[in-house]
N, C-alpha and C positions, 0 to 999 in steps of 0.2 A: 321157661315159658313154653308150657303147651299149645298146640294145634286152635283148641278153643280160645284162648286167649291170646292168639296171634291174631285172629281175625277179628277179637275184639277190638285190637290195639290196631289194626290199617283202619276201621271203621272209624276212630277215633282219629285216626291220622287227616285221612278225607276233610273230616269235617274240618281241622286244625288249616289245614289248607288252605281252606276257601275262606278266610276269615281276612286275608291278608293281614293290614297292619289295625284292624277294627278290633281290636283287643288289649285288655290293662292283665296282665299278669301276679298276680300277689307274690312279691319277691321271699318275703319273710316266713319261716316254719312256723303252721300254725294248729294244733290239734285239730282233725277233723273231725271231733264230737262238739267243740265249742263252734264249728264252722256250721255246721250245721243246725243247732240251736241259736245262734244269729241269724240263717238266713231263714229260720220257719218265726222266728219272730218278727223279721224285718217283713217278709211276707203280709202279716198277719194288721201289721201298724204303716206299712205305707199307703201314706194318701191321709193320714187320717188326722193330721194336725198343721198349723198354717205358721207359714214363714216368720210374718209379726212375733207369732209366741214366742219360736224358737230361739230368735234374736232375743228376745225378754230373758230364756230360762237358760241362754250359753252356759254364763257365769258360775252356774248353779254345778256344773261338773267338777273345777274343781273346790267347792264346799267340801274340806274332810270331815264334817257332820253327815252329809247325804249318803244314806245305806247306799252300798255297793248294784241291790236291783233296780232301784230308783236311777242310780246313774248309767244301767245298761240298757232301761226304756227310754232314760232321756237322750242317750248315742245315738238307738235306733233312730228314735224320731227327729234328732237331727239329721243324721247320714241321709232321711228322704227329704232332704230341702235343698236345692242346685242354686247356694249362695257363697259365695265368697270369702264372706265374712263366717258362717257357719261353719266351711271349712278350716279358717286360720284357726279356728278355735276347737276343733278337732284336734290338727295337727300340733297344735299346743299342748293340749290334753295329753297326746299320744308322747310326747316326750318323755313325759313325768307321770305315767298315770299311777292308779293305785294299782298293789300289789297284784290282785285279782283279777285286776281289768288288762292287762296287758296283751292278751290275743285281742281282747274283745272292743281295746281302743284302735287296735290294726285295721280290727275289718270294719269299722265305723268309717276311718280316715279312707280306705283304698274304697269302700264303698259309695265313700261322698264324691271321691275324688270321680269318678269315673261316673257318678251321677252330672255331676259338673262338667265335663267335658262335654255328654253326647248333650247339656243344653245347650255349650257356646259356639259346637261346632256342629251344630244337628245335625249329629249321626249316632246311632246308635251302636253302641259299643260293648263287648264281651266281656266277661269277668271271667279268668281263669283261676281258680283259686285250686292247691294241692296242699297236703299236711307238709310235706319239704319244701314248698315254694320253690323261686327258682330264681334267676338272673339275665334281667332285660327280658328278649324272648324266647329266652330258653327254661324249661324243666328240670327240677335236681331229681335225679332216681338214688335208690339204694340199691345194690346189687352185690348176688351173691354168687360165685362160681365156685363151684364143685369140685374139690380132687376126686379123681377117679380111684385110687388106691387106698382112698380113706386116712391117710399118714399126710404127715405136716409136709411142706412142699420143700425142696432143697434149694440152695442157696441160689445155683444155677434157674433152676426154674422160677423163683421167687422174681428175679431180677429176668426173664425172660417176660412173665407175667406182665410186668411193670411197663417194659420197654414197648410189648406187642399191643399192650392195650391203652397206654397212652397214643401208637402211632395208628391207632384205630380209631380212638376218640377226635384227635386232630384231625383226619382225613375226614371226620364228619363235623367239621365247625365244635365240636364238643371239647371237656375239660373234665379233667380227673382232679376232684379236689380232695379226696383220700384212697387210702389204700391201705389195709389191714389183712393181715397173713393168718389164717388161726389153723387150726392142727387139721381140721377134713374140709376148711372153706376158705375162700378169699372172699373178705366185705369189700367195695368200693362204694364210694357218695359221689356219684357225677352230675355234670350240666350238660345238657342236650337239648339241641333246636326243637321248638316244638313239635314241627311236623318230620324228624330224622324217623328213620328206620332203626329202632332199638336192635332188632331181631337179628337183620346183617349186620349191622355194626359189631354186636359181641358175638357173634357168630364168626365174625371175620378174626376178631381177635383171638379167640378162643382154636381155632383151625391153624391159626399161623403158630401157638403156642403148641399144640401137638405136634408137630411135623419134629418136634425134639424131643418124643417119648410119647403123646398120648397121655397124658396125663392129667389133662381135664376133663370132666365133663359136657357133652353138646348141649344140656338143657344147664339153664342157670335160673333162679330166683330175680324178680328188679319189682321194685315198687317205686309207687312217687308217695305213699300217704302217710310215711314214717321211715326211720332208721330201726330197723329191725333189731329186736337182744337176742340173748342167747336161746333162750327158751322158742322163742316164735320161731327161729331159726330152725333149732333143732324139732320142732314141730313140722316144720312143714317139709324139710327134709325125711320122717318121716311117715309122712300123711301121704309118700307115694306119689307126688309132686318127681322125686328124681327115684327112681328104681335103684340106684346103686348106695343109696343110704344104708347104715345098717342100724336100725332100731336099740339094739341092745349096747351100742355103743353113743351113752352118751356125758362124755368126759372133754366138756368145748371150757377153753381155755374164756375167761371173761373179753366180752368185746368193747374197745376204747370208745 
């Protein structure tokens, strides 16, 4: 995480802040190219069709006659109706939907859901949505630290790694739900409070894991918009992101 992107990331922090508990979180991983074509359609059709209908045309999702785009305008246009009965019938939907529709019955449901709330409790409420989702109000990242020697890590250190950066996640309310060893990186997929300090936290872990050789790197890779493969990995390591990559060495073992 570079200098510019650290300042991205308190900016964003700020804001996370100030939100107290006025916020629904999308828990489930959900591609953020379908997230985004949901919400410039939802954009596009909210407001523009009446409750009566919607109630009329529920049923009509699950029809396995009804083309797959027909039933992604008639989500949207239910998702903008703060009915009760329109959501059971979402979340119905969403159990079993069609193969296709699967991200797309998520953000229907979390979208109704949360349309439904700010009318019962008038107030108005936040959508967090991330391609990793996340857990209650917490954020999943993906994250990559760097051996500094470019060789696969040893036993010792493998098991240092594990130890310093789980008791770094805990000191931050956070949780380590994987961890993967590969020959010049360590992947982890964690949960972290929305508003934590990513930066100290593996900063901290990653200082307490050199003081027994130095064998990390100080900058590491984290996203929340996916679980990174091999290839994007090896890209961005390097794209010059970390200086101590070495470009012609790129022999990455497949990641789980």
């Amino acid at each position: 995480m570079d200098m510019e992107n650290e300042n991205v990331y308190k900016k964003i922090q700020e804001f996370f802040g100030g939100l107290n508990d006025n916020f629904s979180l999308m828990e489930d991983p959900v591609d953020v190219a379908v997230q985004m074509i949901y919400f410039e359609t939802s954009g596009k059709m909210r407001g523009t069709v009446r409750e009566d209908d919607m109630l009329a045309r529920k049923d009509e999702l699950f029809d396995p006659k009804l083309p797959v785009e027909d039933k992604k305008t008639l989500m949207v246009q239910m998702a903008g109706i703060p009915s009760p009965e329109i959501y059971r019938a979402l979340e119905s939907y969403a159990k079993n939907p069609d193969a296709d529709l699967k991200d797309w019955s998520k953000l229907a449901l979390q979208d109704n859901r949360l349309l439904l709330e700010s009318h019962l409790l008038d107030s108005r409420q936040v959508f967090i949505s991330t391609g990793l989702g996340g857990k209650g109000h917490k954020l999943r990242y993906f994250v990559v630290l760097i051996n500094r020697n470019g060789e696969h890590l040893k036993p010792f250190q493998q098991k240092m790694v594990q130890d310093e950066m789980e008791y770094a996640l805990q000191k931050y309310d956070s949780e380590l739900e994987k961890l993967n060893f590969m020959r010049r990186y360590t992947t982890m997929r964690v949960v972290v409070p929305i508003s934590s300090d990513l930066t100290r936290m593996f900063r901290e872990g990653i200082d307490e894991c050199n003081q027994f050789g130095d064998f990390l790197a100080s900058d590491f890779i984290v996203t929340n918009m996916k679980e990174m493969d091999e290839d994007e990995i090896t890209e961005a390591l390097s794209s010059g992101r970390n200086a101590l990559a070495d470009e012609d060495d790129d022999d990455f073992p497949p990641i789980d």
